[in-house]
C-alpha positions as CSV (number, residue, x, y, z in Angstrom):
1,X,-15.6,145.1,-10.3
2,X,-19.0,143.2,-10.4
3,X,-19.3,139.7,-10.4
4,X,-20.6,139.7,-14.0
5,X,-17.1,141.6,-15.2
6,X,-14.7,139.4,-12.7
7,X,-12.4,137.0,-14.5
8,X,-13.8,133.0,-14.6
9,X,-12.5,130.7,-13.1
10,X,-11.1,127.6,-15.9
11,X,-12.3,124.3,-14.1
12,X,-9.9,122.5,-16.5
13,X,-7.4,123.9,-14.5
14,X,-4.9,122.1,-12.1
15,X,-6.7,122.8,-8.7
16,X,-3.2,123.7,-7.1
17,X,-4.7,125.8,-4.3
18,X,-6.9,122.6,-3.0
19,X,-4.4,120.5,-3.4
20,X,-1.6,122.3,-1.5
21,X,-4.5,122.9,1.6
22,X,-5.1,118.7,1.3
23,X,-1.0,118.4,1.7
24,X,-0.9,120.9,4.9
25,X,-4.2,119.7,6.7
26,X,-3.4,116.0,6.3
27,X,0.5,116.6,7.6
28,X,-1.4,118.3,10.5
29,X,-3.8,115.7,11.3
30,X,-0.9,113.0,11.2
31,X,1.2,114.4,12.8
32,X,-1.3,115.3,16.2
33,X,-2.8,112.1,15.7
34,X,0.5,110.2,16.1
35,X,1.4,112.1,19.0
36,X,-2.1,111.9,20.8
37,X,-1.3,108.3,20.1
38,X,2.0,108.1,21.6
39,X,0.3,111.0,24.6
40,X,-1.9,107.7,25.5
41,X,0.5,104.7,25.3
42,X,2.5,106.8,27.9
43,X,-0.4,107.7,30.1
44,X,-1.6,103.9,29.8
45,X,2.3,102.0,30.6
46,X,2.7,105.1,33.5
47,X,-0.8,103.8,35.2
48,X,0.2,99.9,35.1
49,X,3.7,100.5,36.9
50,X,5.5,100.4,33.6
51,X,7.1,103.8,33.1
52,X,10.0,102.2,30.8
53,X,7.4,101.7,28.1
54,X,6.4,105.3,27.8
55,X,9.9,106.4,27.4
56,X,10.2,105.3,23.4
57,X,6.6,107.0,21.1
58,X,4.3,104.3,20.8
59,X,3.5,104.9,17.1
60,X,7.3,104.7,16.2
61,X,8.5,102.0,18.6
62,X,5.6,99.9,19.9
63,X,2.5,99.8,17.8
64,X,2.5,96.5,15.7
65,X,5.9,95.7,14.8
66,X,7.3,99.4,13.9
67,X,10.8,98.3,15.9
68,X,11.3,95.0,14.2
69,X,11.4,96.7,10.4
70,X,13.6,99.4,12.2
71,X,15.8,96.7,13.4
72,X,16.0,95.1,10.3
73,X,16.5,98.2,8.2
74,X,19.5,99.2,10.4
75,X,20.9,95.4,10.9
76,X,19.5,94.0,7.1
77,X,17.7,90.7,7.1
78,X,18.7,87.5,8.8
79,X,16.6,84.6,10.5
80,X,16.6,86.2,13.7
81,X,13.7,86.1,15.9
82,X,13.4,86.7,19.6
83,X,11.0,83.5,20.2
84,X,12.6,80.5,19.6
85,X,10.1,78.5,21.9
86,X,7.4,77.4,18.8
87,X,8.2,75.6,16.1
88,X,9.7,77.5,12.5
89,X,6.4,77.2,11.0
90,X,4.8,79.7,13.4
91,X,7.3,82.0,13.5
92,X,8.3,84.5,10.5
93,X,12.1,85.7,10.9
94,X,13.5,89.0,9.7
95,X,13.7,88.0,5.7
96,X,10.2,87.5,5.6
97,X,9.3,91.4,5.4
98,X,8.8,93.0,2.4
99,X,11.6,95.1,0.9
100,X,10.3,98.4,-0.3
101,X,9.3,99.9,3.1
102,X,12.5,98.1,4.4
103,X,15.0,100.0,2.2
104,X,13.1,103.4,2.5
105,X,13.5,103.1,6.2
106,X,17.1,102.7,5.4
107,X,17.4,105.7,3.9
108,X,15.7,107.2,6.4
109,X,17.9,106.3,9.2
110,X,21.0,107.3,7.4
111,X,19.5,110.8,6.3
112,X,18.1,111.2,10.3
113,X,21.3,109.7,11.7
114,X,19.8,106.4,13.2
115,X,16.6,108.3,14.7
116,X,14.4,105.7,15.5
117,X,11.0,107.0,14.2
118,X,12.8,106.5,10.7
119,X,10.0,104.0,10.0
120,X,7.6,107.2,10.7
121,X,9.0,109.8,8.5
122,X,8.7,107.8,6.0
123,X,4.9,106.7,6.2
124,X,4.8,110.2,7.2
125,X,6.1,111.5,4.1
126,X,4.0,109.4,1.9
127,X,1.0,110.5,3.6
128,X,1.7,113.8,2.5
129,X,2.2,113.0,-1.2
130,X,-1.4,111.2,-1.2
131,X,-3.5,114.1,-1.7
132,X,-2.6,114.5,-5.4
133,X,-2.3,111.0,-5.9
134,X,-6.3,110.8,-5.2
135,X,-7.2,113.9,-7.1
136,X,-5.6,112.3,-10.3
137,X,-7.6,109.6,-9.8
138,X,-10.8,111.1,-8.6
139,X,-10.4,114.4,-10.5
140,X,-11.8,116.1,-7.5
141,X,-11.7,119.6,-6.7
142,X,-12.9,118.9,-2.7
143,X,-9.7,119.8,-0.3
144,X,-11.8,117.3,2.1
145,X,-11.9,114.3,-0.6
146,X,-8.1,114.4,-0.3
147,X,-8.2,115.3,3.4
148,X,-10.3,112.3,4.2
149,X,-7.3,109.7,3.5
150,X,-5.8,110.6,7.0
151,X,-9.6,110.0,8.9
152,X,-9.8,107.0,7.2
153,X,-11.4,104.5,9.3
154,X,-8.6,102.1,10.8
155,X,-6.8,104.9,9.6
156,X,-4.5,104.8,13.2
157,X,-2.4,102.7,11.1
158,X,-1.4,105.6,9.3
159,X,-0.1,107.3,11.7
160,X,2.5,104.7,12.6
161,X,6.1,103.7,11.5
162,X,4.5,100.7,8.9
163,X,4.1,100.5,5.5
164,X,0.5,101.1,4.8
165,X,0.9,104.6,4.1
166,X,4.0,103.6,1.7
167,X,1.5,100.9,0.0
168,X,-1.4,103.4,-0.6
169,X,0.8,105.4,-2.1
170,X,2.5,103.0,-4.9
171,X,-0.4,101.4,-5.9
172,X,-2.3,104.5,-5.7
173,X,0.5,106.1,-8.1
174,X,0.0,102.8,-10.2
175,X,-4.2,103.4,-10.4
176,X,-3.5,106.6,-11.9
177,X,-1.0,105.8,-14.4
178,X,-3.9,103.1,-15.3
179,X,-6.6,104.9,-15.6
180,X,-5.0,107.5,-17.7
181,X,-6.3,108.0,-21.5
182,X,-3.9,107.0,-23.9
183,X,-1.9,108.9,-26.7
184,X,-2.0,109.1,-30.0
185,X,2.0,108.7,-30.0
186,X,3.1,105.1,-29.8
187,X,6.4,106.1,-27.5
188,X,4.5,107.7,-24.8
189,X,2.0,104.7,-24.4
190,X,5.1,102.6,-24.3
191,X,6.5,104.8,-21.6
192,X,2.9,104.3,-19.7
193,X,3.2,100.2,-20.1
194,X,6.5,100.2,-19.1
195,X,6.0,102.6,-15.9
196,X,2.5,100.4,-15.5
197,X,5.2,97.1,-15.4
198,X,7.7,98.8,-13.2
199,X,5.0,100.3,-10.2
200,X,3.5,96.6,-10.2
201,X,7.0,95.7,-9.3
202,X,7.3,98.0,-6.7
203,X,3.6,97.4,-5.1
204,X,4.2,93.7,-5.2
205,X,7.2,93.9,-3.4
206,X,5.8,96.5,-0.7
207,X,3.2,94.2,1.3
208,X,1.9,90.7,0.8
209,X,-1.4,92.7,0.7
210,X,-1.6,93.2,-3.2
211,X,-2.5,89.7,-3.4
212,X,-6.1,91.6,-3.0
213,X,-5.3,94.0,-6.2
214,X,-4.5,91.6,-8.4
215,X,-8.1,90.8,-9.2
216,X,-8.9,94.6,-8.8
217,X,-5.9,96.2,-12.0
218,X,-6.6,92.5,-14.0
219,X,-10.4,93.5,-14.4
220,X,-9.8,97.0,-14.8
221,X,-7.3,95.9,-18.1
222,X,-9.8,93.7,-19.4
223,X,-12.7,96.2,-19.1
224,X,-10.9,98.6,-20.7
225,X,-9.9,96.3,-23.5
226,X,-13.0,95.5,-24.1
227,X,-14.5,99.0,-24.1
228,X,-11.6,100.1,-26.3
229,X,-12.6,97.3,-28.8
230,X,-16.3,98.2,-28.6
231,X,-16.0,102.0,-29.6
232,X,-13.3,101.6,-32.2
233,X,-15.1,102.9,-35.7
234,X,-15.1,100.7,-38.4
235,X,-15.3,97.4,-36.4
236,X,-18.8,97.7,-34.5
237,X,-20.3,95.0,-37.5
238,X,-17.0,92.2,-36.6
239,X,-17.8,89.9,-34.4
240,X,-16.2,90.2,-30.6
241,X,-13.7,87.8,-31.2
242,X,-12.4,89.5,-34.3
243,X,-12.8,93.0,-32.9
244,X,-10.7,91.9,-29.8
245,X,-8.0,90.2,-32.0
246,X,-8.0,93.0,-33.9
247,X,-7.6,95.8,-30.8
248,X,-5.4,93.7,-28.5
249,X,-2.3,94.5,-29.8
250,X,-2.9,98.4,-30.6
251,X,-0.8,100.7,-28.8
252,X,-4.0,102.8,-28.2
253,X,-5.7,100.2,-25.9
254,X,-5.8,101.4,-22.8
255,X,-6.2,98.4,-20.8
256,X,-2.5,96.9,-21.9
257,X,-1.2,99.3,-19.3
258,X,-3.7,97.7,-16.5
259,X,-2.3,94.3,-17.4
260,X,1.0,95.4,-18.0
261,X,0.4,96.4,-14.1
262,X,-0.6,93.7,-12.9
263,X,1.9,91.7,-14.3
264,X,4.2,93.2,-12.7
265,X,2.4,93.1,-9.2
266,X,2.6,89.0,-9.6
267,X,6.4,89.4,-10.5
268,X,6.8,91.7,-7.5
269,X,5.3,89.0,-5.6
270,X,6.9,85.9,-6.9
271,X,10.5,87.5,-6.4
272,X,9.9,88.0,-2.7
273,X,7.8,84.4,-2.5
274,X,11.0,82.8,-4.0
275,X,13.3,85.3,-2.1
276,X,11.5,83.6,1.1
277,X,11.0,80.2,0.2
278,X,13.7,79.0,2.7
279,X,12.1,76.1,4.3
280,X,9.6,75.2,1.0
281,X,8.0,77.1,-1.3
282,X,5.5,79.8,-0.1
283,X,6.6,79.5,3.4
284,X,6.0,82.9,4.3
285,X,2.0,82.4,3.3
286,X,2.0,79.3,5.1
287,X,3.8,81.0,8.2
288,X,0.8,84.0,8.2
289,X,-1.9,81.0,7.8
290,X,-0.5,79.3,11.0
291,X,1.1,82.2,12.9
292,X,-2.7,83.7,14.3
293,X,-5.5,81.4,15.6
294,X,-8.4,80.7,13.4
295,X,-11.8,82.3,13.7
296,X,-13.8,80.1,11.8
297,X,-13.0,76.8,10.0
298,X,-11.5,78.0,6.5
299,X,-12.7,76.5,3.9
300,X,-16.3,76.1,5.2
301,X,-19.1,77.6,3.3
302,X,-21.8,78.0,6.5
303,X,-18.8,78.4,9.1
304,X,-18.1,81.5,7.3
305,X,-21.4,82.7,6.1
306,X,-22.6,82.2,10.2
307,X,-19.3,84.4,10.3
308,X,-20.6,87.1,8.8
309,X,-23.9,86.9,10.0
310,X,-22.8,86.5,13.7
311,X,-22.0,90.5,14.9
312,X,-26.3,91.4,13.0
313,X,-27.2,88.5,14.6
314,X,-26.2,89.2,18.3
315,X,-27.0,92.8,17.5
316,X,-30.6,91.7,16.3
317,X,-31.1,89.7,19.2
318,X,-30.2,92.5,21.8
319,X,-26.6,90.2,22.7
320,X,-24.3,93.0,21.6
321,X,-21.5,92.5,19.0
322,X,-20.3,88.4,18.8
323,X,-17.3,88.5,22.4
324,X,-17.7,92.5,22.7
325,X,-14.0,93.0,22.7
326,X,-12.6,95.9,20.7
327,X,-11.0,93.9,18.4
328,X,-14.0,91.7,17.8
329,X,-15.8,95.1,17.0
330,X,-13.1,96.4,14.3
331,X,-13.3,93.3,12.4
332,X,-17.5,93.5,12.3
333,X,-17.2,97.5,11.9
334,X,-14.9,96.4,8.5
335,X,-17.0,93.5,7.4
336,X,-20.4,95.8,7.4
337,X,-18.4,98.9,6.0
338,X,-17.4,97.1,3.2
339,X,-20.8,95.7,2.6
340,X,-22.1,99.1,2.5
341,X,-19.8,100.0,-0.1
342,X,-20.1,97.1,-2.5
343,X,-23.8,97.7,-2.5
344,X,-23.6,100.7,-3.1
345,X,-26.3,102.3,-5.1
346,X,-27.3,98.7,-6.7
347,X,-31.1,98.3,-8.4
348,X,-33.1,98.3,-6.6
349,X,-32.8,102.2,-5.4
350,X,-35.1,104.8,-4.6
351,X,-35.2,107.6,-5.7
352,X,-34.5,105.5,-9.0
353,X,-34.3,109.1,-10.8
354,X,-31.0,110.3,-9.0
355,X,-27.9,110.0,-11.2
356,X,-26.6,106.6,-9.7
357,X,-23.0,106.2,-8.5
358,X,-22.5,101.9,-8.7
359,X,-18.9,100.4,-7.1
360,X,-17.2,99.5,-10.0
361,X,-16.7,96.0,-10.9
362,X,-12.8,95.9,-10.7
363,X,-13.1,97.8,-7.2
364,X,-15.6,95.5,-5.9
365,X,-13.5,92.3,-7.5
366,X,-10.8,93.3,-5.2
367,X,-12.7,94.0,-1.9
368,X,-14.6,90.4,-2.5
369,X,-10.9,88.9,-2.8
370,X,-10.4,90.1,0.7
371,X,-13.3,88.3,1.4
372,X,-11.8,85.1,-0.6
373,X,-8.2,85.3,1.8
374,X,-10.2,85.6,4.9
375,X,-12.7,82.6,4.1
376,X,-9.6,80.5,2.7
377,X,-7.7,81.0,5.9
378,X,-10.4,81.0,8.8
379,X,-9.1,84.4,10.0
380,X,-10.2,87.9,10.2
381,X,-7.1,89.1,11.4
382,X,-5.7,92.3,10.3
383,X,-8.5,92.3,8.3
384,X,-8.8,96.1,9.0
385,X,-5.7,96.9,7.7
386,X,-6.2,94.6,4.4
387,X,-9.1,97.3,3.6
388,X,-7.3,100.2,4.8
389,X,-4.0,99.4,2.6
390,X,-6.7,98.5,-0.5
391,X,-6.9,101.6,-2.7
392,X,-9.2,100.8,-3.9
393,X,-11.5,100.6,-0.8
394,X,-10.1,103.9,0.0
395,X,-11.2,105.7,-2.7
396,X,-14.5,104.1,-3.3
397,X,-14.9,105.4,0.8
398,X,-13.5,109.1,-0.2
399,X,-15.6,109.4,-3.1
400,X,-19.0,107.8,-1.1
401,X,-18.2,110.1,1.9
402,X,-16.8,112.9,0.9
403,X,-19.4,113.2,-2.9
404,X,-18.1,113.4,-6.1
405,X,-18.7,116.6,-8.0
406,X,-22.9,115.6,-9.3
407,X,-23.2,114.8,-4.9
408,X,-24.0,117.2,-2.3
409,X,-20.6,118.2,-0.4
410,X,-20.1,116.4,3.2
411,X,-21.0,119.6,5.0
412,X,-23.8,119.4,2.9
413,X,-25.5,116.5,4.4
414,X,-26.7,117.5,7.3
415,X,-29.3,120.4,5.6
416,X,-30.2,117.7,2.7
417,X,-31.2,115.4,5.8
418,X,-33.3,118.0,7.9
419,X,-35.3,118.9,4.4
420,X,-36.3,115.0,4.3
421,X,-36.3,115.0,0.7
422,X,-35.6,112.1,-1.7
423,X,-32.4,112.1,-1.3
424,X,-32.4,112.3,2.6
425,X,-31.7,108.5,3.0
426,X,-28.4,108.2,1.3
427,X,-26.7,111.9,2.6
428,X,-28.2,109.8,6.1
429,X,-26.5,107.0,5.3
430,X,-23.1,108.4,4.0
431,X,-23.2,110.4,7.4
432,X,-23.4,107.4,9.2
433,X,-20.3,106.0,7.6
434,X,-18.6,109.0,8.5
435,X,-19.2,109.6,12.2
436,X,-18.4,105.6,11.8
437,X,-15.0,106.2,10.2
438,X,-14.0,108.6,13.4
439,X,-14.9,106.4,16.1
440,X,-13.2,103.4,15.1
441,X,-9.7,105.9,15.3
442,X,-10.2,106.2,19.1
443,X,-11.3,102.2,18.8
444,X,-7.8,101.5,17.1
445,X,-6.2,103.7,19.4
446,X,-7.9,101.5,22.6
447,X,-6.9,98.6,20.8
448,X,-3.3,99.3,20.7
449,X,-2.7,101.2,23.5
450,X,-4.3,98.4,26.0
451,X,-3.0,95.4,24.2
452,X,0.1,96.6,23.1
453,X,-0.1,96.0,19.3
């Protein structure tokens, strides 16, 4: 058969086949990751005389607090915490973790009979459902788009018995449900607000972190809204106000799901605030704002723009990184990254005739909130896994990485570089974010492994 007489393929099709390979290859990559992981943590606690350690996997028992939400999703919550030496502000006891991640671990343990890399299965298992959760929002046809989640940078985190992975995936399952067109038939957009309302539920009540998507699905409702009311015939000569009185309340806008969404994110939230409120209200905010020592003063416009500044600063001045410590390194390596990727492709560019590809507002609304906590609070920490959790950070990296369909391919880049063409600064540049992406695994890994988080 010649190529002229074979059979088309139908690009509206599910890509099943790219899909299922994403699935495999990002199981794989987990699952070696997490036990290169747990390979170092025992090679590390062997060499300092400390054996014992090495006998339970790092990734399921000893990196960040993978035993205590274990513990608590075999023994359920109480005010139990193993340092009672500080006062109750510092400390945050069992009832103060979210409950999503909690109760799936739960199940877990019961369905593996108390095997303690419960916690891990089930991050495990919601890495694995990821890959079509990103190609219904990207529409991608790229096995390495949806591959990329498990390389993300910080990404070590996913390989561990916490709730990131779990996180990614609800509010991942809740971007897609948003940014789906709506019907013609009232009942199935009242399905899509009501499923919108429920996931927000979930994601608010799966990591304090959605504090940062609020901004992110409230913009992405009101855009919508607003384009909905703009391109509806018949009402282009009304003025605003009228067309958006008009539109709000049809069934067809597609933005009443976004802020049906988000509503729901702030009711997921405010059950577990109240839920927590023990001592007074918003004492488990209070507790994270006083639990880890302050980098900065919060609050303090040039203490936290000389922040920012400090890691280009030393670097420009031949210093190194601000205190060249690992950790130190992470938290510059996510500050820059992110920089990178809210400016990505704003005027001015060059070539200015290349089809641009601009961070959308609502995604950038959300990583500048991140932003907001951290200069609020005087603390960068964990400010890795803020960005790594934020799906919308992770799929504004996938797409800039990995290209979307109009971008050359990642394996791509490295030709368009050598013809040093137009476009030979940005496949450069989006190469560099890569390679940057892979080390800071191994930096992660160092991290944890020597300092025992």
């Amino acid at each position: 058969m010649t190529a002229a007489a074979s059979p088309r393929r139908d690009d509206r099709s599910y890509p099943w086949d790219a899909v299922i390979l994403a699935m495999l290859l990002v199981a794989v990559i987990v699952v070696l990751g997490s036990y290169a992981v747990d390979a170092a943590w025992t090679i590390r606690w062997t060499d300092v005389g400390r054996p014992v350690a090495g006998q339970f996997r790092g990734t399921c028992y000893w990196m960040g607090d993978a035993r205590l939400l274990v513990r608590i999703a075999g023994n359920g919550y109480s005010d139990y915490d193993v340092n009672l030496a500080y006062r109750h502000l510092t400390i945050l006891p069992d009832r103060s973790w979210w409950p999503v991640y909690i109760n799936l671990t739960a199940l877990a343990l019961r369905l593996t009979g108390g095997d303690y890399c419960s916690g891990w299965w089930v991050n495990l298992s919601a890495m694995i459902l990821l890959p079509p959760v990103i190609q219904g929002i990207t529409s991608t046809r790229r096995p390495l788009l949806m591959v990329g989640v498990a390389l993300l940078p910080f990404g070590i985190w996913l390989y561990a018995g916490m709730a990131e992975g779990t996180f990614l995936l609800f509010s991942g399952l809740l971007l897609w449900l948003l940014l789906h067109r709506p019907s013609e038939r009232w009942g199935v957009n009242v399905l899509a607000g009501i499923g919108g309302l429920l996931l927000g539920v979930l994601v608010g009540l799966t990591k304090p972190n959605a504090l940062a998507l609020i901004p992110g699905f409230a913009l992405l409702g009101l855009s919508r809204t607003l384009e909905h009311a703009r391109n509806r015939a018949g009402l282009a000569t009304r003025p605003l106000l009228l067309r958006l009185t008009a539109r709000l309340l049809d069934d067809t806008n597609p933005g009443w799901t976004a802020l049906l969404g988000t509503l729901g994110i702030l009711i997921g939230l405010g059950l577990w605030f109240y839920q927590t409120s023990g001592y007074y209200p918003g004492y488990v905010l209070m507790a994270q704002r006083t639990l880890w020592y302050k980098e900065f003063d919060g609050g303090n416009i040039p203490a936290f723009l000389n922040y920012l500044a400090l890691g280009w600063q030393n670097f420009f001045s031949g210093k190194g990184l601000p205190d060249p410590t690992p950790w130190n390194m992470m938290e510059f390596a996510a500050l820059t990254m992110t920089g990178i990727l809210i400016a990505r492709d704003l005027p001015p560019r060059w070539p200015s005739d290349r089809p641009a590809h601009p961070t959308a507002v609502y995604t950038v609304a959300s990583l500048l909130t991140v932003f907001g906590l951290m200069f609020v609070s005087g603390q960068a920490h964990s400010l890795e896994r803020y960005f790594l959790g934020n799906i919308f950070f992770v799929i504004t990296f996938l797409r800039y990485v990995y290209g979307d369909a109009d971008e050359p391919p990642l394996a791509d880049l490295p030709r368009v570089v050598r013809a040093r063409g137009p476009d030979s600064l940005r496949a450069a540049l989006r190469l560099a974010v890569f390679a940057c992406a892979l080390a800071l695994i191994p930096l992660e890994t160092i991290i944890m492994v020597v300092y025992g988080l």
